[in-house]
Every structure is written in C-alpha cells, then in structure tokens.
N, C-alpha and C positions, 0 to 999 in steps of 0.2 A: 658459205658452208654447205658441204654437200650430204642430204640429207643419210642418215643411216633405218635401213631398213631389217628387218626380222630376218631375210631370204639371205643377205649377204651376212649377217652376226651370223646365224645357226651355219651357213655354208661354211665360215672362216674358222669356226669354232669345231667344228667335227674334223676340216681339214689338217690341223696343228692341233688336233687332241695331244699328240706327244708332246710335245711341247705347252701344254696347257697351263703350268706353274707359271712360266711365264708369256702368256699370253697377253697379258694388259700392259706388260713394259715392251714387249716387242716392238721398233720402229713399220716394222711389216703390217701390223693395226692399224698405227694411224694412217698410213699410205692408203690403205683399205679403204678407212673409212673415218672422217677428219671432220668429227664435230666438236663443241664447247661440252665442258664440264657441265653447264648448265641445263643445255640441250638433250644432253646423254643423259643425266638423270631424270628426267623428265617427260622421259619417252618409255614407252612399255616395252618397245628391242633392246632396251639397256637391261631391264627385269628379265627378258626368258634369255640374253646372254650370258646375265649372272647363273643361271639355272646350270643354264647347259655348263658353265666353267666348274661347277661346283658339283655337278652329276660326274662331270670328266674326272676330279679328284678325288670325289666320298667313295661310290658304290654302285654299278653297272645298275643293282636292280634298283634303284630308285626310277631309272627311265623306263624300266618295265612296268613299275607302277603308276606311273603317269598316262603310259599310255592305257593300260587296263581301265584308270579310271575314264581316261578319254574316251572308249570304248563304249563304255558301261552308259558315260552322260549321253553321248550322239543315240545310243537304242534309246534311253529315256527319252528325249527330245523327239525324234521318230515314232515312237509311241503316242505322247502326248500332242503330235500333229495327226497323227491315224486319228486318236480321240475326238479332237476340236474338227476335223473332217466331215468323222460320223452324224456327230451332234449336228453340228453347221449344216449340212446336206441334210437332216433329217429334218428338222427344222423348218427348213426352209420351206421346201418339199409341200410339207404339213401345211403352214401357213400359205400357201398358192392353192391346194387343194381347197381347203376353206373359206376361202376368200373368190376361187372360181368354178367352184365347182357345187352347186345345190345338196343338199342332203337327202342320202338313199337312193340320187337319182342316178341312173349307171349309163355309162357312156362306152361305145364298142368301138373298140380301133382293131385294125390288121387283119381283117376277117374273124372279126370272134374272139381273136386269141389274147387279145389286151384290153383289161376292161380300167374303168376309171370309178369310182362311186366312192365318192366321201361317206364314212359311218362314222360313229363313235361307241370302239368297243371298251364296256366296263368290265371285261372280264381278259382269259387269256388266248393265247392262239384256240381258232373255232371260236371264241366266243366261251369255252370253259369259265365256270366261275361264274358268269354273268347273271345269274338269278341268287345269287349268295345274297344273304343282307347287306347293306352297304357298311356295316361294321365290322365285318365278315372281311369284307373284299379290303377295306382301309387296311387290316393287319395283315392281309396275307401280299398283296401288291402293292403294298406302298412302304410297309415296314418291315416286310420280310426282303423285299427286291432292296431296298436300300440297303441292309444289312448283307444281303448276298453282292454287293456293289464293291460296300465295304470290305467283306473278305477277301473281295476278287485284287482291289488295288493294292490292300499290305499284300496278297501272296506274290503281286507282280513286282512291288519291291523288294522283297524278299528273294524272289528269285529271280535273280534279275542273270543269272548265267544260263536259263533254256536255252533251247534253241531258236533261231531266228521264226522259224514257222511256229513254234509256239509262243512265245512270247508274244509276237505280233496278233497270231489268232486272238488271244486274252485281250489284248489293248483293242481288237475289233470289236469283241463279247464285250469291252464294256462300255465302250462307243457307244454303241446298238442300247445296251441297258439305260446308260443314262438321257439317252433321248427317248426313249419310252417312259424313264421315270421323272423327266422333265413333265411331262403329259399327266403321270399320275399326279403330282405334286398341283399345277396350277391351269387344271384341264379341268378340275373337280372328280379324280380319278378315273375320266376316263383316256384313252390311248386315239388318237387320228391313224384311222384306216384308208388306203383309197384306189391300191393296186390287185391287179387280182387277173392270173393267169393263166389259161388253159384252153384244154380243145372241148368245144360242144358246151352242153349243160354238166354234166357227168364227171371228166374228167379237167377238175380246173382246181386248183389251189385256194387258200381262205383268202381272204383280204388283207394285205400286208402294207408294209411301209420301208423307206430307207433305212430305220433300226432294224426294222427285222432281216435285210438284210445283210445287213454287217453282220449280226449276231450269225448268221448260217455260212456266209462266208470264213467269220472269224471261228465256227466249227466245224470249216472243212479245214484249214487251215491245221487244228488240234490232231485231226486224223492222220493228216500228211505228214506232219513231224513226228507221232508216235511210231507212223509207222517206219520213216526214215531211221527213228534212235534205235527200232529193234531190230532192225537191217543192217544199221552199223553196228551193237552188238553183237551178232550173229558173224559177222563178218570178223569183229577182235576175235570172240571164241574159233573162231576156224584155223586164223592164226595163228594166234597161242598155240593151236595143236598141231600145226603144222610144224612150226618151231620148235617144240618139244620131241617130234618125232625126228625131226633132222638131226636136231643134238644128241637122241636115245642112238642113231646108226651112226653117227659121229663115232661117239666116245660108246661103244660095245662094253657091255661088263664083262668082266674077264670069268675065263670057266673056272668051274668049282677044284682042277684037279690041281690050275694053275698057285693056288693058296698053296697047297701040301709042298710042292715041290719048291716054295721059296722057305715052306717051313725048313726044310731036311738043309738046304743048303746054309741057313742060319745057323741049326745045329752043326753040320759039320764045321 
C-alpha cells in the first residue's frame, strides 16, 4: 500500500474543489492515492482531508478562521520561546557569575570598558529601594512585580492582535521580569548583578544582568512599533484625503443657477 500523505490529500483536494461532492467516489482518488479503510482512518491526513472536503462545501470563511487562529498560536508559541530564552539565558548567566566569580570583586576586560563584578542588589536599578525595610521591599518587589507580571501576561492575551514589534517587545519585558523575579522569590529578595559598562570611572552604567537586558530591548522594541502604528496612521489619514479630493474634482457640484433652470423647464 502506498503510503498517503497531507501534501498530496491537501494538493488533490484544492485541485478538484469543483468537483468536491464527489471527491471520495472519484476513481481519480484512489489512483492518487491507494490505501485500506483501516489505514485511512487512522492517519491524521485522513482528518485535515475531511477538513478541507468539508471547508470546500460549508463556507470559504471557515479556512480564514483557521488560519487566524493558526496565526495567533505560532506568535503565542514565539512568544513563549522569546520567554523560556530570556529566563534560560538569565539564569544561566547568574548561576556562572556565582559560581565563578567572588563577590564585590570587579574584573576589567576590553580596556576598561567591560567590567565583571558579582553583587546582590536588594533594591531597584541604582540600587533604589535598597535601604527600605525588608518588609517594605517584600511588598513593593516581590508583590507588586508579580502582580505587574500578572497584568503584563492577561494584557498580552488579550491582545494578542498588536503589532509584531510590540507584542514581542512585551513577551521580552516579561522574560526580563520573570528572571528577576525568579531572584526575588528564592534569592531571599535579592536580584544577581554582574555586568557593567562604560568608559572611565564617570561615564559607565549600573550593574546589570541578562533580564535587564531583555527588559531595555523589549522597550526599545515598544518605541519602534508606536512609532511605526503612528506612521501608518498618519499615512491612512493622508489617503483618505487624498481620495476624498480626487472624488470632490471628480464629481464637481453643480452651480447654484444650474437648479433654477431645471426648475423652469419642469414647470414648463
């Protein structure tokens, strides 16, 4: 028996749409493709060939819904790969710093301009917050970040039709968060620091991590797609007017004196 595959049902079956009623009695099928009753049922190309024989007969937009949703799950999936990325590389990251790197001790690569130094901060970028009580710090970085976590994931279900640079920017933002807030949870609140970059003493950046950079990437990310949506906005509105003015010199309104004179000829 020679095997039937998805690529030849979906080819065979878009091919002979017209003919689609009788598609399963056709001799033309089995020449195709010449398996047992038992084989056929029991194959998953038997299931999206019913699909397709039965999209052919019901209603065009059922395969546009299919594919939307198709759509919709591959960004989720993509998303929640960006996620398990972030994490994972943050992570990891953290755990090498720790493991090889002494604490507070700083290490100078590239002339200066890459430093290495394990910290652990209990507070926010800078070090903000870090003289707070630790009861203080418990509700505002460990219960308030989680709860802004929370918002972040229903909004990104919710809206799951943004644009690609933003919706991706948000699945980076919360990458970034939840690997810091892995840190908060079983670090004893605090966050693994150990990157830190700049020129001189002077001009150089806090101490950072692979979260935080996801999080800056996934908000340059917000800025590019805002400003792309108000760009294509701006570009509909121009449109629209344009098209409006072509159709206003199209079709001229006719002059005022023009009415009278269909008046008089009525009357007469």
């Amino acid at each position: 028996m020679q095997k039937c595959s998805f690529s030849k049902i979906a080819a065979y079956a878009v091919k002979t749409s017209a003919t689609a009623p009788k598609l399963l009695l056709t001799t033309g099928w089995r020449k195709k493709c010449t398996v047992s009753k038992k084989a056929l049922l029991h194959s998953y190309s038997f299931y999206i060939f019913v699909f397709i024989f039965f999209n052919r007969l019901a209603h065009p937009c059922i395969c546009e819904g299919i594919l939307k949703f198709a759509q919709i799950r591959n960004r989720f999936l993509f998303a929640l790969l960006i996620i398990v990325t972030c994490v994972g590389c943050d992570q990891t990251t953290k755990h090498l710093a720790q493991t090889n790197l002494p604490i507070y001790q700083m290490f100078s690569y590239l002339g200066d301009t890459v430093r290495l130094q394990y910290v652990l901060n209990t507070g926010a970028a800078f070090s903000l917050g870090a003289s707070l009580p630790e009861n203080v710090r418990w509700w505002i970085f460990v219960v308030g970040q989680g709860l802004f976590l929370l918002f972040l994931t229903l909004y990104l279900i919710k809206n799951h039709n943004l644009r690609r640079s933003q919706f991706y920017g948000f699945a980076m933002i919360l990458g970034g968060g939840l690997g810091n807030f892995y840190d908060r949870i079983f670090r004893e609140g605090a966050v693994v620091d150990f990157l830190n970059i700049g020129i001189g003493n002077y001009l150089r950046t806090a101490i950072f991590n692979v979260a935080d950079i996801a999080i800056t990437c996934g908000l340059a990310l917000l800025i590019i797609g805002i400003y792309r949506s108000e760009r294509h906005e701006r570009q509909q509105a121009e449109l629209e007017s344009e098209g409006q003015s072509a159709e206003a010199q199209a079709n001229p309104e006719t002059p005022a004196g023009s009415d009278e004179k269909d008046r008089d000829t009525t009357t007469t």
